[in-house]
mmCIF file of the N, C-alpha and C atoms, coordinates in Angstrom:
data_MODEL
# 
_entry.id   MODEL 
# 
loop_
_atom_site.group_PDB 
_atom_site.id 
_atom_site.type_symbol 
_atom_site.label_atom_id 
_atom_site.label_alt_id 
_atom_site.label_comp_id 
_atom_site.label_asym_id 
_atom_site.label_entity_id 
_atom_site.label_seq_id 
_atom_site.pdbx_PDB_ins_code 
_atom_site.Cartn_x 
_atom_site.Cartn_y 
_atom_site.Cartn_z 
_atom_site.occupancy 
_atom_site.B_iso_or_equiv 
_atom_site.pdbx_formal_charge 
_atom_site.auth_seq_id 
_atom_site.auth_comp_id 
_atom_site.auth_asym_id 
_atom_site.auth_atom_id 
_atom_site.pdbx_PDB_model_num 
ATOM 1   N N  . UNK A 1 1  ? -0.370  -19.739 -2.919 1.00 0.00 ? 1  UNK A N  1 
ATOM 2   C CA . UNK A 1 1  ? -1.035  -18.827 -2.001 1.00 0.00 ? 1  UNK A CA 1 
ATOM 3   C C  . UNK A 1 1  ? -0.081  -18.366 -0.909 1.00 0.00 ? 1  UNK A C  1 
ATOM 4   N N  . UNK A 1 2  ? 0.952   -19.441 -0.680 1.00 0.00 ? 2  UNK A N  1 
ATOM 5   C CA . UNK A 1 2  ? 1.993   -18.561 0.411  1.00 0.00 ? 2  UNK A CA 1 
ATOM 6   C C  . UNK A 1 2  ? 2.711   -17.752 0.081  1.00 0.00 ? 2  UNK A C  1 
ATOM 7   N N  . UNK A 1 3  ? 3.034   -17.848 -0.864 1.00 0.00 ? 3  UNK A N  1 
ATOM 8   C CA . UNK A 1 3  ? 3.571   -16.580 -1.658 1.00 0.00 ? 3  UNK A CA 1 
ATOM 9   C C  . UNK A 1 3  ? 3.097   -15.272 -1.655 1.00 0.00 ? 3  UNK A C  1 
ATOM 10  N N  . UNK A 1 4  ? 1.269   -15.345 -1.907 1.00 0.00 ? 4  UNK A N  1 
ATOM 11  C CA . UNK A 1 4  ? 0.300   -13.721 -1.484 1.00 0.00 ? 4  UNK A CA 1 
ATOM 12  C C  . UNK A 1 4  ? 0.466   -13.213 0.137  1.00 0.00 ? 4  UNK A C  1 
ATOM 13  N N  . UNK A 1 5  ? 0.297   -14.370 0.963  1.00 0.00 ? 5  UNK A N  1 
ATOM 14  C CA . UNK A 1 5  ? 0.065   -14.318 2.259  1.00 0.00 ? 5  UNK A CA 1 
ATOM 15  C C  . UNK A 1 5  ? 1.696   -13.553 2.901  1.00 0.00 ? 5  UNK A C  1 
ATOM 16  N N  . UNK A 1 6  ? 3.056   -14.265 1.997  1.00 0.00 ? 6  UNK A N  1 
ATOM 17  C CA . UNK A 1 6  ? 3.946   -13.693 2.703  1.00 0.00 ? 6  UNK A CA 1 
ATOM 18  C C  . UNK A 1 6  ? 3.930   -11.967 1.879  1.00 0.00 ? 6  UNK A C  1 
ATOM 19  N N  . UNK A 1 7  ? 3.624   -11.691 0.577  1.00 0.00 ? 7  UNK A N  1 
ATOM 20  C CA . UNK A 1 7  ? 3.608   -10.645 0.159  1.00 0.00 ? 7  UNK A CA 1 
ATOM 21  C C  . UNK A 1 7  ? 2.964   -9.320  0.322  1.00 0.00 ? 7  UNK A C  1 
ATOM 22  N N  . UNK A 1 8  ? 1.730   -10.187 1.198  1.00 0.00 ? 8  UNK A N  1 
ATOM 23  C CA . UNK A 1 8  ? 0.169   -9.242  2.246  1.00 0.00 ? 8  UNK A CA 1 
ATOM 24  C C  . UNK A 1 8  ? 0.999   -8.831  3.361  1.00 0.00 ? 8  UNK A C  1 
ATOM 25  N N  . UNK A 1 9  ? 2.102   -9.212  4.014  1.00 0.00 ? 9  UNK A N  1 
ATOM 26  C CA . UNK A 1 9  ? 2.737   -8.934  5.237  1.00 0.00 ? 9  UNK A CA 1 
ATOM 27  C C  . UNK A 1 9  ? 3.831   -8.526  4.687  1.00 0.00 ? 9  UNK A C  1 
ATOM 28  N N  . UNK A 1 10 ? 4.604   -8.171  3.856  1.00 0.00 ? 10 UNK A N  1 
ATOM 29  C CA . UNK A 1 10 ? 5.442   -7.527  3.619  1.00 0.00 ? 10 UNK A CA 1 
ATOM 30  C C  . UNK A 1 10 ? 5.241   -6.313  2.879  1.00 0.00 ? 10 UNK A C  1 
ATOM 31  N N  . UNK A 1 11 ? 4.168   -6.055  2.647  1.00 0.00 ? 11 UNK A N  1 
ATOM 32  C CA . UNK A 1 11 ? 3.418   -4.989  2.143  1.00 0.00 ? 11 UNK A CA 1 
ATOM 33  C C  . UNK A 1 11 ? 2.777   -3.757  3.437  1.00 0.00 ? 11 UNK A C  1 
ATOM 34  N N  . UNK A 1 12 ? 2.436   -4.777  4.235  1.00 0.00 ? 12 UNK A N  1 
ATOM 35  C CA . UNK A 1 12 ? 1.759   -4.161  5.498  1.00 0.00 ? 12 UNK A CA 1 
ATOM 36  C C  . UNK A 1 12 ? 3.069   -3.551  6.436  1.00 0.00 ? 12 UNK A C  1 
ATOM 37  N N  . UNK A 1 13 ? 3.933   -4.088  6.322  1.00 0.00 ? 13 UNK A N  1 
ATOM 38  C CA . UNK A 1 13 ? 5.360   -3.893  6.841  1.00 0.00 ? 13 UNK A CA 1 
ATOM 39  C C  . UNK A 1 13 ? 6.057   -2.567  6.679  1.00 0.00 ? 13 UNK A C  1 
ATOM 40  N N  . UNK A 1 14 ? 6.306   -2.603  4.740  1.00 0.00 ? 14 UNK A N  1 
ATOM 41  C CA . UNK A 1 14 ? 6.473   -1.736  4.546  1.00 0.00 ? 14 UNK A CA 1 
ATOM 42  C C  . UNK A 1 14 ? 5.972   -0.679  4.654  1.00 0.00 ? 14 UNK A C  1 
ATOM 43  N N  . UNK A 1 15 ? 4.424   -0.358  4.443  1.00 0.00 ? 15 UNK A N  1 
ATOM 44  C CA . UNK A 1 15 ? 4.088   0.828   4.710  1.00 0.00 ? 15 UNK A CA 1 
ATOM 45  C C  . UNK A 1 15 ? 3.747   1.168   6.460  1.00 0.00 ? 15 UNK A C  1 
ATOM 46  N N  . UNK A 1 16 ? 4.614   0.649   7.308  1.00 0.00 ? 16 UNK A N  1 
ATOM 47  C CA . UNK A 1 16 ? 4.478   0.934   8.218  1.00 0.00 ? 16 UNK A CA 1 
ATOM 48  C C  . UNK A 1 16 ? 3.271   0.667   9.305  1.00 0.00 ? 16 UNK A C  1 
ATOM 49  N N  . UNK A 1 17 ? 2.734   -0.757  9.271  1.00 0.00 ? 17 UNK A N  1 
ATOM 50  C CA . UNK A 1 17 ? 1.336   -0.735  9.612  1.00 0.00 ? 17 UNK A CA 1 
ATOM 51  C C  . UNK A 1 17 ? 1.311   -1.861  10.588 1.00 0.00 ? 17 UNK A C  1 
ATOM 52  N N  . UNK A 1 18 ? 0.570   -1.843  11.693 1.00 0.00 ? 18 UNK A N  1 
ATOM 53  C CA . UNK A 1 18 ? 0.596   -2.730  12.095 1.00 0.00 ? 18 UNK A CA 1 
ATOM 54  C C  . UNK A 1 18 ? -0.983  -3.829  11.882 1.00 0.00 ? 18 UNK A C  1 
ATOM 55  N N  . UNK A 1 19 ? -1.184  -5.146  12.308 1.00 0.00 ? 19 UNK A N  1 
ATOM 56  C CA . UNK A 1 19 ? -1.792  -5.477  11.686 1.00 0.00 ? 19 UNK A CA 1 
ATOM 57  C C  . UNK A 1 19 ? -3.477  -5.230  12.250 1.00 0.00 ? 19 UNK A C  1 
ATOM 58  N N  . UNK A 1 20 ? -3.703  -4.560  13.394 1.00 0.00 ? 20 UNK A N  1 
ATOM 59  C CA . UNK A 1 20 ? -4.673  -3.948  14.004 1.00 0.00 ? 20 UNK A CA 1 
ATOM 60  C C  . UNK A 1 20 ? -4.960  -2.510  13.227 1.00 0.00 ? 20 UNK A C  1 
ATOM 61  N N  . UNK A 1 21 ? -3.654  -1.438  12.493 1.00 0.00 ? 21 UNK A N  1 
ATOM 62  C CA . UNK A 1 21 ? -3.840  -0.062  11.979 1.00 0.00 ? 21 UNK A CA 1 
ATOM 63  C C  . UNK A 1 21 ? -4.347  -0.709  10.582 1.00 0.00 ? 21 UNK A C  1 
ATOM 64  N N  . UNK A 1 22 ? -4.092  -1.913  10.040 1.00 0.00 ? 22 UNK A N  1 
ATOM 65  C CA . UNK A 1 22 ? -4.000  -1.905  8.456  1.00 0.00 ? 22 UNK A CA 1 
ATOM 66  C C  . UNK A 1 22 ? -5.934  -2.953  9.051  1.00 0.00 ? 22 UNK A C  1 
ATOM 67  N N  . UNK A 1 23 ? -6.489  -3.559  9.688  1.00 0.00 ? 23 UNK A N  1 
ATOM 68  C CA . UNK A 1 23 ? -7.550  -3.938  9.728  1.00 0.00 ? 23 UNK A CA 1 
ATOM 69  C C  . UNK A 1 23 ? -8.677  -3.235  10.091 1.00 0.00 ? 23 UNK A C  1 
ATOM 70  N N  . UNK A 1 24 ? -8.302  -1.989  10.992 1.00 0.00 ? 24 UNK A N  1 
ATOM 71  C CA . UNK A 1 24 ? -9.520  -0.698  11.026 1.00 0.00 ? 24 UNK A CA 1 
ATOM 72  C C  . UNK A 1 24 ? -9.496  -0.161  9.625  1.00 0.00 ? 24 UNK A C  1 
ATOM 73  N N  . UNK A 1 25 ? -8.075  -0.169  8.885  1.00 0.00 ? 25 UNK A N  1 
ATOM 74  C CA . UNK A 1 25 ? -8.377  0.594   7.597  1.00 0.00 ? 25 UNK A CA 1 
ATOM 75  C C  . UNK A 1 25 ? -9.124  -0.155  6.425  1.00 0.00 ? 25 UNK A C  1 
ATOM 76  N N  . UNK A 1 26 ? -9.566  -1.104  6.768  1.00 0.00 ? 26 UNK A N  1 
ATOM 77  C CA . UNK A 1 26 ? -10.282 -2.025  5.906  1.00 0.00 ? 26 UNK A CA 1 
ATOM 78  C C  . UNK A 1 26 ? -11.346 -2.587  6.608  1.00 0.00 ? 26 UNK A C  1 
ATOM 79  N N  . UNK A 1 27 ? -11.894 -2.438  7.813  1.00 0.00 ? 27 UNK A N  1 
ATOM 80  C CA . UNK A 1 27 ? -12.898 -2.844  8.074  1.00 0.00 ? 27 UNK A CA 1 
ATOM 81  C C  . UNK A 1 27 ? -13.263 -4.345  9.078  1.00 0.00 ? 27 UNK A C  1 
ATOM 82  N N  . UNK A 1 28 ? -11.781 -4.667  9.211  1.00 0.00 ? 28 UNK A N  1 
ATOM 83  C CA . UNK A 1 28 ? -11.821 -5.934  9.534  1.00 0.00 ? 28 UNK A CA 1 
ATOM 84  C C  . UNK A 1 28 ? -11.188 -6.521  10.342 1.00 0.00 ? 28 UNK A C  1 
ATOM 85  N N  . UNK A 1 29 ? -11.132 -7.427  11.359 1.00 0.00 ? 29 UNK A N  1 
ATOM 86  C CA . UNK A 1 29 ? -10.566 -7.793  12.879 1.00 0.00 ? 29 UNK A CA 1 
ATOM 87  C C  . UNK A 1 29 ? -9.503  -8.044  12.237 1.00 0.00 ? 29 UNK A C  1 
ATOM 88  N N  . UNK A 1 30 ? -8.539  -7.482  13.257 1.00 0.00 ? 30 UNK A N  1 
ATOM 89  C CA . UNK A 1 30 ? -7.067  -8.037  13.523 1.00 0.00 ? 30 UNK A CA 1 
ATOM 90  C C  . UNK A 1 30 ? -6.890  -9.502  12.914 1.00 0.00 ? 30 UNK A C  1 
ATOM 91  N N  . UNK A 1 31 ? -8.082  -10.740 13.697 1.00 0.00 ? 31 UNK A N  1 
ATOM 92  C CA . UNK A 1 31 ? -7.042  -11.590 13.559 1.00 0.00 ? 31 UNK A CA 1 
ATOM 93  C C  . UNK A 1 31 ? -7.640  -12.187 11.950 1.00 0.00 ? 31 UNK A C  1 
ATOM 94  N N  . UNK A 1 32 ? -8.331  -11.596 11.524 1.00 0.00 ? 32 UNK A N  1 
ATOM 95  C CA . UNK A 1 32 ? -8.881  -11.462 9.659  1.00 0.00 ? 32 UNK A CA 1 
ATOM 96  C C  . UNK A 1 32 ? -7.366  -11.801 9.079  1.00 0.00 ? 32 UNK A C  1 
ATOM 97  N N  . UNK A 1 33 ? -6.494  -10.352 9.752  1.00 0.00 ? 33 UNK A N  1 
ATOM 98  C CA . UNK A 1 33 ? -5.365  -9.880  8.348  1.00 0.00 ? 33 UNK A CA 1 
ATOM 99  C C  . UNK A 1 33 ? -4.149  -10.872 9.206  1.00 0.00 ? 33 UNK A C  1 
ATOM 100 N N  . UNK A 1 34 ? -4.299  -10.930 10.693 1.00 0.00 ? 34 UNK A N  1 
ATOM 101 C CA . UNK A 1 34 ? -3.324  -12.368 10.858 1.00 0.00 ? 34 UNK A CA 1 
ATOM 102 C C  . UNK A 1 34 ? -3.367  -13.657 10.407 1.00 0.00 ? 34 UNK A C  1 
ATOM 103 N N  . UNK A 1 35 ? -4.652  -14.017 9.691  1.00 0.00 ? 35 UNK A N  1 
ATOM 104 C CA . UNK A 1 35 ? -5.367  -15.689 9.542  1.00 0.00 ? 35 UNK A CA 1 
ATOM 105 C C  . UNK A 1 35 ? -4.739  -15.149 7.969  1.00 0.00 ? 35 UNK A C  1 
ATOM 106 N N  . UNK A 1 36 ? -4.906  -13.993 7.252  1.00 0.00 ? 36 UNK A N  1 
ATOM 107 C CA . UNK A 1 36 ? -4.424  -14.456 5.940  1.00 0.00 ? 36 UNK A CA 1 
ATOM 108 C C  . UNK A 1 36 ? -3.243  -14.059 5.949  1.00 0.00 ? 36 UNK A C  1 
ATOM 109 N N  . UNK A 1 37 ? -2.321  -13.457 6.873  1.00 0.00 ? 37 UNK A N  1 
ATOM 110 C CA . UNK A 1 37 ? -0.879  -13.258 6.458  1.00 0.00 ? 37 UNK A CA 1 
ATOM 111 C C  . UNK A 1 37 ? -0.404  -14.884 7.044  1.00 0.00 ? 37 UNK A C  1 
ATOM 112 N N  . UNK A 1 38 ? -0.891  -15.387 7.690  1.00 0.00 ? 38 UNK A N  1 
ATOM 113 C CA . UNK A 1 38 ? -0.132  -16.691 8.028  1.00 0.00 ? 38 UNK A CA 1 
ATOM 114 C C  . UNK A 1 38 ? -0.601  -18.188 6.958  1.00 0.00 ? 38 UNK A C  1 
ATOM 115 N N  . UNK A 1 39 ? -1.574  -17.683 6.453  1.00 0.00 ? 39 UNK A N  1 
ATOM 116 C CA . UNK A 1 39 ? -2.100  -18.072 5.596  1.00 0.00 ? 39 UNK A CA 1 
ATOM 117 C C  . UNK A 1 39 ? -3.729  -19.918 6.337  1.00 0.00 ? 39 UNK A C  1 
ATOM 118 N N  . UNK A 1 40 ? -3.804  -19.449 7.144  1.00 0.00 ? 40 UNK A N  1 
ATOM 119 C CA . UNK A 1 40 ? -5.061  -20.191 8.088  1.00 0.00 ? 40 UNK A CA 1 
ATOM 120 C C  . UNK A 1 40 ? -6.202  -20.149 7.451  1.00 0.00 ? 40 UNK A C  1 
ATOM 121 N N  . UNK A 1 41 ? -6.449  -19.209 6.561  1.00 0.00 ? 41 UNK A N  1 
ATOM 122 C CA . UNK A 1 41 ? -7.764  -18.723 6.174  1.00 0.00 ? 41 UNK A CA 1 
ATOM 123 C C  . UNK A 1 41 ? -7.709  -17.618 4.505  1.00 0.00 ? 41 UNK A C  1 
ATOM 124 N N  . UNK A 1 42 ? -8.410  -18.731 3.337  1.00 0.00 ? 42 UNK A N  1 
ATOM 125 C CA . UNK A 1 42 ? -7.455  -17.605 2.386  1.00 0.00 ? 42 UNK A CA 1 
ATOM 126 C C  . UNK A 1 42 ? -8.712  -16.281 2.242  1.00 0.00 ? 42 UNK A C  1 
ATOM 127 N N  . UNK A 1 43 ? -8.093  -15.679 1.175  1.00 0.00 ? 43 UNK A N  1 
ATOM 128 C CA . UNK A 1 43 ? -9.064  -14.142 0.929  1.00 0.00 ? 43 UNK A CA 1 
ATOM 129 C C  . UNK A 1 43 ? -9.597  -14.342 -0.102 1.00 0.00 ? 43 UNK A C  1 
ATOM 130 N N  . UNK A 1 44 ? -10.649 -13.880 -0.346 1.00 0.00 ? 44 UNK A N  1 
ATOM 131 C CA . UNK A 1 44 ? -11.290 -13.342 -1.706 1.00 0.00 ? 44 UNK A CA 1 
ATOM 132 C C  . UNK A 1 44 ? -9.843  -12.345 -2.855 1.00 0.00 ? 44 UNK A C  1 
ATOM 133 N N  . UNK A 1 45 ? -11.104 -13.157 -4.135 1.00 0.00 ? 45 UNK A N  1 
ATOM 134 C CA . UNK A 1 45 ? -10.505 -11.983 -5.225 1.00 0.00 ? 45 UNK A CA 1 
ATOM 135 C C  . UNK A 1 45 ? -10.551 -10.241 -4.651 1.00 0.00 ? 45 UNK A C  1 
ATOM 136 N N  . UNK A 1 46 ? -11.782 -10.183 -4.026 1.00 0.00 ? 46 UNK A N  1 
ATOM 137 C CA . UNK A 1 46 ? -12.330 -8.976  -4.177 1.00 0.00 ? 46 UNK A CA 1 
ATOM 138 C C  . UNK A 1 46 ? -11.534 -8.227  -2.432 1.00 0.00 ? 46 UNK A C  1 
ATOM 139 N N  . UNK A 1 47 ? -10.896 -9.012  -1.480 1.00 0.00 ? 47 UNK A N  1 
ATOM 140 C CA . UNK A 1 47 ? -10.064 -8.808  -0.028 1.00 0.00 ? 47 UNK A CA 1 
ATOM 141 C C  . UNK A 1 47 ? -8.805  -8.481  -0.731 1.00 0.00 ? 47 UNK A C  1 
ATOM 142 N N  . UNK A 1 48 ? -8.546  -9.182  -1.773 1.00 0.00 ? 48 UNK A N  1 
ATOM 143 C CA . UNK A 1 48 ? -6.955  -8.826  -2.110 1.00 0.00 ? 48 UNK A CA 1 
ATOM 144 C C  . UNK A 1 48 ? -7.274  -7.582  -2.821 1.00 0.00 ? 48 UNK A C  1 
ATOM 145 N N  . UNK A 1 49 ? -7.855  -7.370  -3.328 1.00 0.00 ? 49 UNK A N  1 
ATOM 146 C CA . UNK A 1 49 ? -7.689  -6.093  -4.331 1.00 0.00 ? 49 UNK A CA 1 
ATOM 147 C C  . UNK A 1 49 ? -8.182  -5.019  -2.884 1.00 0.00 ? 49 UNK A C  1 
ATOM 148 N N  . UNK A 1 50 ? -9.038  -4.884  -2.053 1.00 0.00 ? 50 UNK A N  1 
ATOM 149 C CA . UNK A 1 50 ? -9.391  -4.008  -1.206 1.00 0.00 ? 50 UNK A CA 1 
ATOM 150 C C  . UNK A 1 50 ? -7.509  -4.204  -0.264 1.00 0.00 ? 50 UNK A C  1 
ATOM 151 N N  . UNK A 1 51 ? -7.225  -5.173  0.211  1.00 0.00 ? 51 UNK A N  1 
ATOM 152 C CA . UNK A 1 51 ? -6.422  -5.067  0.906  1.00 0.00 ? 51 UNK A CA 1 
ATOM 153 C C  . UNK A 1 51 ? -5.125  -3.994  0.081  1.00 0.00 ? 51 UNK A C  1 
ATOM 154 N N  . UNK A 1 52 ? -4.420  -4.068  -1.516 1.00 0.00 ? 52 UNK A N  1 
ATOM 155 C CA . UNK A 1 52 ? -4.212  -3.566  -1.828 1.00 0.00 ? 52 UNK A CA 1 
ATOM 156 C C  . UNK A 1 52 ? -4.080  -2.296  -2.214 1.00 0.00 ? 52 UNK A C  1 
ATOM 157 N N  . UNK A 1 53 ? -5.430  -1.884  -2.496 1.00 0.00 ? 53 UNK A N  1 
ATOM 158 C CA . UNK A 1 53 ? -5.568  -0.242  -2.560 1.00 0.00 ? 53 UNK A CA 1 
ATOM 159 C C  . UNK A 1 53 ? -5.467  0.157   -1.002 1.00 0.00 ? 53 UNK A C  1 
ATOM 160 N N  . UNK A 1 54 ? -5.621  -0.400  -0.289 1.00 0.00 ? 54 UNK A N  1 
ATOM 161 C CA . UNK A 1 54 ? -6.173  0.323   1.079  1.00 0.00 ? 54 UNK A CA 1 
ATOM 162 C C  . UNK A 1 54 ? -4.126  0.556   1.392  1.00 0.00 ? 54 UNK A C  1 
ATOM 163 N N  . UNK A 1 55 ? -3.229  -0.621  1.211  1.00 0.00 ? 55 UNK A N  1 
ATOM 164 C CA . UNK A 1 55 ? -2.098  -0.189  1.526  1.00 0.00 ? 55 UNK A CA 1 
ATOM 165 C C  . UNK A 1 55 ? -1.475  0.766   0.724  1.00 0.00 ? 55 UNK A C  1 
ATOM 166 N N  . UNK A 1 56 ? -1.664  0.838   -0.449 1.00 0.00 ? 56 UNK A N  1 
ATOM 167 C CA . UNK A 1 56 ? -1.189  1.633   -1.269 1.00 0.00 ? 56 UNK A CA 1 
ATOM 168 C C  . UNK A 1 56 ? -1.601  3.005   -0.595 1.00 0.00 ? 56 UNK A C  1 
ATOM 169 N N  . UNK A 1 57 ? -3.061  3.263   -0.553 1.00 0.00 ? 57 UNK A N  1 
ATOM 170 C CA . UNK A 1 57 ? -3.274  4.612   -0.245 1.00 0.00 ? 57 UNK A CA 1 
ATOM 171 C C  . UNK A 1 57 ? -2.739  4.932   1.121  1.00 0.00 ? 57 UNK A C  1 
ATOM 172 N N  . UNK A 1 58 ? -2.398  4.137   2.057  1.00 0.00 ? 58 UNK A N  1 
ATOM 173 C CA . UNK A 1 58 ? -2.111  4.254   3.277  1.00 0.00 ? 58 UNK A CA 1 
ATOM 174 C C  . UNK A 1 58 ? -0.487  4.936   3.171  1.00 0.00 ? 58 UNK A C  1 
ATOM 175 N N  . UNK A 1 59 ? -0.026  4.207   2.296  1.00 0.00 ? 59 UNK A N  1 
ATOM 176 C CA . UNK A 1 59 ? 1.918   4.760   2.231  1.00 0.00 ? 59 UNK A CA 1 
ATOM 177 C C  . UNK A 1 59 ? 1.595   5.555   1.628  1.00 0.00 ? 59 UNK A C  1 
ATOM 178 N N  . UNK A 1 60 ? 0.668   6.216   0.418  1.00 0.00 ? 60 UNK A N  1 
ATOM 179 C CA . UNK A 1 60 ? 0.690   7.132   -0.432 1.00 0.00 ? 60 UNK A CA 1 
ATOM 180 C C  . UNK A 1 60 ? 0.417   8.682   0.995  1.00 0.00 ? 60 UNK A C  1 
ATOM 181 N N  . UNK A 1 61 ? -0.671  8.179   1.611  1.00 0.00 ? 61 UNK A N  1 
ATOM 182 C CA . UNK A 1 61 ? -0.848  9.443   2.606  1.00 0.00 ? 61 UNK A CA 1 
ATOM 183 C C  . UNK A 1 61 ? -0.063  9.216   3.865  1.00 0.00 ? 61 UNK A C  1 
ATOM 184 N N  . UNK A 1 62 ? 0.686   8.369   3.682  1.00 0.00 ? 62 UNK A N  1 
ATOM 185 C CA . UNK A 1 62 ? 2.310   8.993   4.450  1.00 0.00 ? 62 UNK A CA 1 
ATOM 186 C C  . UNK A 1 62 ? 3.464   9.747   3.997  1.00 0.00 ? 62 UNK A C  1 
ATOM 187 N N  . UNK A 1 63 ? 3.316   9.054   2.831  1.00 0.00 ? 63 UNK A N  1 
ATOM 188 C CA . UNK A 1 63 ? 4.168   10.379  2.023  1.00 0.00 ? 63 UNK A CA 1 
ATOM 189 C C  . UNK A 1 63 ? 4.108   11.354  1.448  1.00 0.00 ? 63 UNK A C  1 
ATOM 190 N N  . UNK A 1 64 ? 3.079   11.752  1.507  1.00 0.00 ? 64 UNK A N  1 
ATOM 191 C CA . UNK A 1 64 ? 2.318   13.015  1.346  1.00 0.00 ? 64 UNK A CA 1 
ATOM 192 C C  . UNK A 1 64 ? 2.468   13.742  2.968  1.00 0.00 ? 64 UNK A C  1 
ATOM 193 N N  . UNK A 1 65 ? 2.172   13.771  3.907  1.00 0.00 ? 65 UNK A N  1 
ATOM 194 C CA . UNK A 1 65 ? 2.351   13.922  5.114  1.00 0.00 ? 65 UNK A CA 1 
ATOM 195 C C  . UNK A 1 65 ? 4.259   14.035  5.067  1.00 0.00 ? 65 UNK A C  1 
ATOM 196 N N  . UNK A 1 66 ? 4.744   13.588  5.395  1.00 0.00 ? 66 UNK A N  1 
ATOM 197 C CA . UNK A 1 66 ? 6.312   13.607  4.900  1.00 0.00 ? 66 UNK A CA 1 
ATOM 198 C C  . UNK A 1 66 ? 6.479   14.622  4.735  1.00 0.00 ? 66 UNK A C  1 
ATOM 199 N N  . UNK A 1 67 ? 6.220   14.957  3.237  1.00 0.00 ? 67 UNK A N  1 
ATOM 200 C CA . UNK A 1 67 ? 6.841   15.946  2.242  1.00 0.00 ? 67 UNK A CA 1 
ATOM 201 C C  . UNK A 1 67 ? 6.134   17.157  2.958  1.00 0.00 ? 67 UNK A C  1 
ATOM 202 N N  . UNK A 1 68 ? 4.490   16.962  3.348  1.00 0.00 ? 68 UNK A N  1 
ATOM 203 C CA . UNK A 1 68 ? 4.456   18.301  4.009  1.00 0.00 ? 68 UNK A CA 1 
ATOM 204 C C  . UNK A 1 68 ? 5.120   18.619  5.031  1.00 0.00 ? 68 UNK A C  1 
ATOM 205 N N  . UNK A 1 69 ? 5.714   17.954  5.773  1.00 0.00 ? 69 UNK A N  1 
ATOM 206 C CA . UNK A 1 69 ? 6.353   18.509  6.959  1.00 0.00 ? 69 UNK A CA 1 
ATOM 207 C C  . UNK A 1 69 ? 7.616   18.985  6.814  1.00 0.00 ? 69 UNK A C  1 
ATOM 208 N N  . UNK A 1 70 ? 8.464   18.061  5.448  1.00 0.00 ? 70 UNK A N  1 
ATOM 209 C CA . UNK A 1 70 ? 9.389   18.295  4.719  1.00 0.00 ? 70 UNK A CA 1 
ATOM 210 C C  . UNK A 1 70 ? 9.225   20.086  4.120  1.00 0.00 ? 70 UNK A C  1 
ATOM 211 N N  . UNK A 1 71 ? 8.141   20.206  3.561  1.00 0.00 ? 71 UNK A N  1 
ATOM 212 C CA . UNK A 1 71 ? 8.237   21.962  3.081  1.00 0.00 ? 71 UNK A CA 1 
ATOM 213 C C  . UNK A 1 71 ? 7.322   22.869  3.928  1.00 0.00 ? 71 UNK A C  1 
ATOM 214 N N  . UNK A 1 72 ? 7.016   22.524  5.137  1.00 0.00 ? 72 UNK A N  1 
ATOM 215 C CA . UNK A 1 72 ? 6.081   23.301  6.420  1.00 0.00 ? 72 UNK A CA 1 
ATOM 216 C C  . UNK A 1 72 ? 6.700   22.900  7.559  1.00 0.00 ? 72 UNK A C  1 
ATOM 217 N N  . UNK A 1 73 ? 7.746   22.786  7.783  1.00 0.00 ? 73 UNK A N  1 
ATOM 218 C CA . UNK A 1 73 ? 8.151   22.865  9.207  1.00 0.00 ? 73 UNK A CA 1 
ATOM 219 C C  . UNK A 1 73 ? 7.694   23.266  10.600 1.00 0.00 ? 73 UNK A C  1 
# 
């Protein structure tokens, strides 16, 4: 499980999030996504897969944003 917990925060990292922006985007207190990135408190089957899509779509509509500014200056 420390292995998910360090991979939930290096995920959140990468797409640029902090852990208050990535817990409004899912619904859930700050210290929710701090108790499972440190690993205090584990997640559901069904938190990891929400936590997942929610980062994915989060970098996906940054880089989308990007590229528009990239060809709309």
């Amino acid at each position: 499980m420390e292995d998910l917990n360090k991979k939930a925060k290096e995920m959140r990292e990468a797409a640029g999030l902090t852990q208050s922006e990535l817990a409004r985007a899912m619904c859930v207190a700050r210290e929710t996504v701090a108790r499972w990135e440190t690993g205090q408190t584990k997640t559901s089957k069904a938190n990891i897969h929400h936590l997942t899509l929610t980062l994915l779509h989060m970098k996906a509509a940054q880089e989308i944003a990007a590229l528009h500014q990239e060809f709309n200056p």
